[in-house]
C-alpha positions as CSV (number, residue, x, y, z in Angstrom):
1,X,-96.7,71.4,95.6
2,X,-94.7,70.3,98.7
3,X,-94.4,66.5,99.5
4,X,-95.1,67.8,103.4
5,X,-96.9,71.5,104.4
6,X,-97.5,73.0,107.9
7,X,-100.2,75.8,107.6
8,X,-100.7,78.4,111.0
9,X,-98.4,75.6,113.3
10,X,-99.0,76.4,116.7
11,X,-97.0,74.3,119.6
12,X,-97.7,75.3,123.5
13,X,-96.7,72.8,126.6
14,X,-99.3,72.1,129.3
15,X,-98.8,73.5,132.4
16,X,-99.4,72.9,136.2
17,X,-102.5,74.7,135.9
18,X,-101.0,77.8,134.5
19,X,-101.4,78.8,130.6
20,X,-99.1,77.0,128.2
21,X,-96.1,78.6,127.4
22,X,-96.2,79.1,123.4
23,X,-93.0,77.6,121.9
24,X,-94.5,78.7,118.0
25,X,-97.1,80.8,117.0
26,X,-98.2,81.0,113.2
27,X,-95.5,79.1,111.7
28,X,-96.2,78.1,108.1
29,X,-93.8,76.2,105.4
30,X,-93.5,73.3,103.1
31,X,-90.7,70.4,102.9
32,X,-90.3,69.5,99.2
33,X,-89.2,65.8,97.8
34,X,-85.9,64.8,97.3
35,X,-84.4,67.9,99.4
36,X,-82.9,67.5,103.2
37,X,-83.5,70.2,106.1
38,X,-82.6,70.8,108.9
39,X,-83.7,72.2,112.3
40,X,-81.5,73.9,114.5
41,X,-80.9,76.4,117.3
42,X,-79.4,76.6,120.7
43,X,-79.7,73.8,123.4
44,X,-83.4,74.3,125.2
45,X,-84.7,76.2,121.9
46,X,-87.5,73.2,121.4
47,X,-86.3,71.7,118.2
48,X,-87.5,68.4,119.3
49,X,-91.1,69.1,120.4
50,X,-91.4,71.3,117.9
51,X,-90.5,68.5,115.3
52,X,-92.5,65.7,117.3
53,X,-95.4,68.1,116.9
54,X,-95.4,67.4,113.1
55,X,-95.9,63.5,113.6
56,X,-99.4,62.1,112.6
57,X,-101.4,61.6,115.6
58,X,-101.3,58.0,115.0
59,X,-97.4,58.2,115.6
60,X,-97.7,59.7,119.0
């Protein structure tokens, strides 16, 4: 059983009135104790809102 799971992630920006553009659609995985990852992918990709969309909503 992972330590952390993301089941059907889903991360869109608002727009000025237009629709969101989808940054990920459907994105599922597990992060496992005692392991390290990492997120990558070229500049403007979205790593960091992707990965700020998996803090608790108390961290926001």
């Amino acid at each position: 059983m992972p330590l952390f799971e993301a089941c059907d992630l889903s991360i869109a920006y608002a727009g000025d009135g237009q629709a969101a553009p989808v940054r990920l659609e459907s994105v599922s995985f597990g992060l496992d104790a005692g392991r390290v990852y990492d997120l990558t992918g070229p500049s403007g990709a979205g790593e960091v809102h992707s990965a700020a969309g998996l803090r608790p909503d108390d961290a926001h």
